[in-house]
C-alpha positions in Angstrom: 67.6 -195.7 -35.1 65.2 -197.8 -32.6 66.3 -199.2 -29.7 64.0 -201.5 -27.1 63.5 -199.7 -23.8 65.7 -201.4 -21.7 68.4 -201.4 -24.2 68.0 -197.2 -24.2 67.8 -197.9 -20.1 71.1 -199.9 -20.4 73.1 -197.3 -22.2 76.0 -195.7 -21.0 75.6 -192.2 -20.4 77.4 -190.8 -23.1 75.7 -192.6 -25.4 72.1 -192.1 -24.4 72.8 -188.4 -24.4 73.8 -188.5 -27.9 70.7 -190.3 -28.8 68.8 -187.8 -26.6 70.9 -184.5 -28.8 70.0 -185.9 -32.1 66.1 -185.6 -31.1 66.9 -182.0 -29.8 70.5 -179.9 -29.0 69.4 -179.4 -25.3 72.4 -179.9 -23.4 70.6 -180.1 -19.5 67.3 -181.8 -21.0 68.9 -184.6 -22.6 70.7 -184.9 -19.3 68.2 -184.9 -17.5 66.5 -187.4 -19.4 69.1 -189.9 -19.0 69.3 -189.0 -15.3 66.0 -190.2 -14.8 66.3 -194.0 -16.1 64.8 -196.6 -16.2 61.9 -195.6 -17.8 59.0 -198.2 -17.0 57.9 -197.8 -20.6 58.7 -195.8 -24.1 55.9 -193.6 -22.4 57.0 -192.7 -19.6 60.0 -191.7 -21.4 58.0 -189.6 -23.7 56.0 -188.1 -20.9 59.4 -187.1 -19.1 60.9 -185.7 -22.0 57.5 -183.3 -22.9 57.7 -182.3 -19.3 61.8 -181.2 -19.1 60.9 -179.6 -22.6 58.1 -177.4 -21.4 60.9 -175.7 -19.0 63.5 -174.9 -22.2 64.8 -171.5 -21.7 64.5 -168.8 -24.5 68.7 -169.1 -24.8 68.3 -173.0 -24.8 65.9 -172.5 -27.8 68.0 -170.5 -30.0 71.1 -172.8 -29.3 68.9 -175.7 -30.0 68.3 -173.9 -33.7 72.0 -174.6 -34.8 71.0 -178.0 -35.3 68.1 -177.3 -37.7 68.7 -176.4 -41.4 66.4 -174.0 -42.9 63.0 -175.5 -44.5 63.7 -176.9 -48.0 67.4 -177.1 -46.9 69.5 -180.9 -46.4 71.1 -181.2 -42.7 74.6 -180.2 -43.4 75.5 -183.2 -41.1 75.5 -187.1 -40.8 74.6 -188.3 -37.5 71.1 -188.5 -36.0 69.6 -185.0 -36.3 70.5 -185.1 -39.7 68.5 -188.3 -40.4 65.9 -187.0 -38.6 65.7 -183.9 -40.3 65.4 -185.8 -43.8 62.4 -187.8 -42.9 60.9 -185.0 -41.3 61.5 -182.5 -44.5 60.2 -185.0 -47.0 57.4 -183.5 -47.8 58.6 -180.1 -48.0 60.4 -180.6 -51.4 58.2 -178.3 -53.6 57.8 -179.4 -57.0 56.3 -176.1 -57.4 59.2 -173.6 -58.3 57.0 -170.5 -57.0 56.6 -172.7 -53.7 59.9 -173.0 -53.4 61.3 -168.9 -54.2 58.5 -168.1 -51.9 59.9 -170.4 -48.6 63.5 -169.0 -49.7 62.1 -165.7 -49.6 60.0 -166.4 -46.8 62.8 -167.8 -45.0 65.3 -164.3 -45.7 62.5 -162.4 -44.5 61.9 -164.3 -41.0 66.3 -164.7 -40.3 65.8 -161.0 -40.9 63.8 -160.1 -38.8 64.0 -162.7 -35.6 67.6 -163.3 -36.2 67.7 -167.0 -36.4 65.9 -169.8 -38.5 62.0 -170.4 -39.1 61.5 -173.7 -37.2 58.5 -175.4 -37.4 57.4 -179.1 -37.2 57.5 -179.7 -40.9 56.7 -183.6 -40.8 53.4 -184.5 -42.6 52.8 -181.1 -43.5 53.3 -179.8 -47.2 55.5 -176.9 -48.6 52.4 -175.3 -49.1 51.0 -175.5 -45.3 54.4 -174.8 -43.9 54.7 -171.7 -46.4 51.2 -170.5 -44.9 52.6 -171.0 -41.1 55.7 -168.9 -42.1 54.1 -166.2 -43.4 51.6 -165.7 -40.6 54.6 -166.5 -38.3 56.6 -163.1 -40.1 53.3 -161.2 -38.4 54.1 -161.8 -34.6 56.2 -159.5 -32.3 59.8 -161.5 -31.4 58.4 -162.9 -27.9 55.3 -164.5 -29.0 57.4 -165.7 -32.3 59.7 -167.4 -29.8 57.2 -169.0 -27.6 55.9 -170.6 -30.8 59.4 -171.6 -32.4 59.6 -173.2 -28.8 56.8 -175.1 -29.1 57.7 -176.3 -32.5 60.9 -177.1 -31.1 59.3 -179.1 -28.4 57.1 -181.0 -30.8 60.2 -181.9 -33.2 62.0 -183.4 -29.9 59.1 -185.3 -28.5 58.2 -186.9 -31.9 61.9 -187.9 -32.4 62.2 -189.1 -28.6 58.9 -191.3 -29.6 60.5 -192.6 -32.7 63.4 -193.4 -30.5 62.5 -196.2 -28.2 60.1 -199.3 -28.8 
């Protein structure tokens, strides 16, 4: 869903925040976000939203996961996160069986041992690539692995935030 800038600016609170949750499960920064209209342009929005999202605590991270599916996995839901996710995931369905046991695998070993899903910006990227990124990611020690799954998360939010407003 696209909606014109001032229509977003016009919204009532509720509402906008649910737009703002779909692009990423950040209670405060989706608040904040709405907090701060108008927005002079889709830009400034965007620029706001990168900016709150650089400040996303390690807890706010993890809670934001639970509205991810694994990679190669559907949404299990039907609002906006779940659209999102589809589009974004397209290009992760892996013809290639061996592709795909290897990102199942690959996705057992990281919830083993980070505790929580890979994450990574999976739009235009292929099975293949994001296969590569998650086993290099399986190499790094837990805080670097969440600084990256928090910048993943940040890039998700801030392409869906873009997609969001015209």
């Amino acid at each position: 869903m696209t909606v014109e800038m001032q229509a977003f600016d016009e919204l009532d609170e509720a509402t906008a925040q649910q737009l703002l949750l779909g692009c990423a499960a950040v209670p405060r920064w989706a608040a904040a976000l709405v907090a701060a209209r108008p927005y002079a342009d889709p830009a400034a929005l965007v620029a706001r939203a990168e900016e709150l999202a650089a400040g996303w605590t390690g807890a706010e991270v993890v809670q934001a996961l639970a509205d991810h599916p694994r990679i190669g996995e559907r949404h299990p839901g039907t609002g906006d996160a779940a659209r999102h996710s589809a589009g974004e995931q397209a290009g992760i369905a892996a013809g290639d069986s061996d592709v795909a046991a290897r990102l199942a695998a690959g996705n057992r070993a990281y919830e083993e041992r980070f505790d929580r899903i890979f994450l990574v910006r999976a739009a235009g990227r292929s099975a293949e690539e994001v296969l590569d990124l998650l086993e290099q990611r399986l190499t790094h020690d837990p805080l670097t692995e969440l600084a990256v799954t928090a910048g993943q998360l940040r890039e998700i939010a801030v392409r869906r935030v873009r997609g969001l407003v015209s």
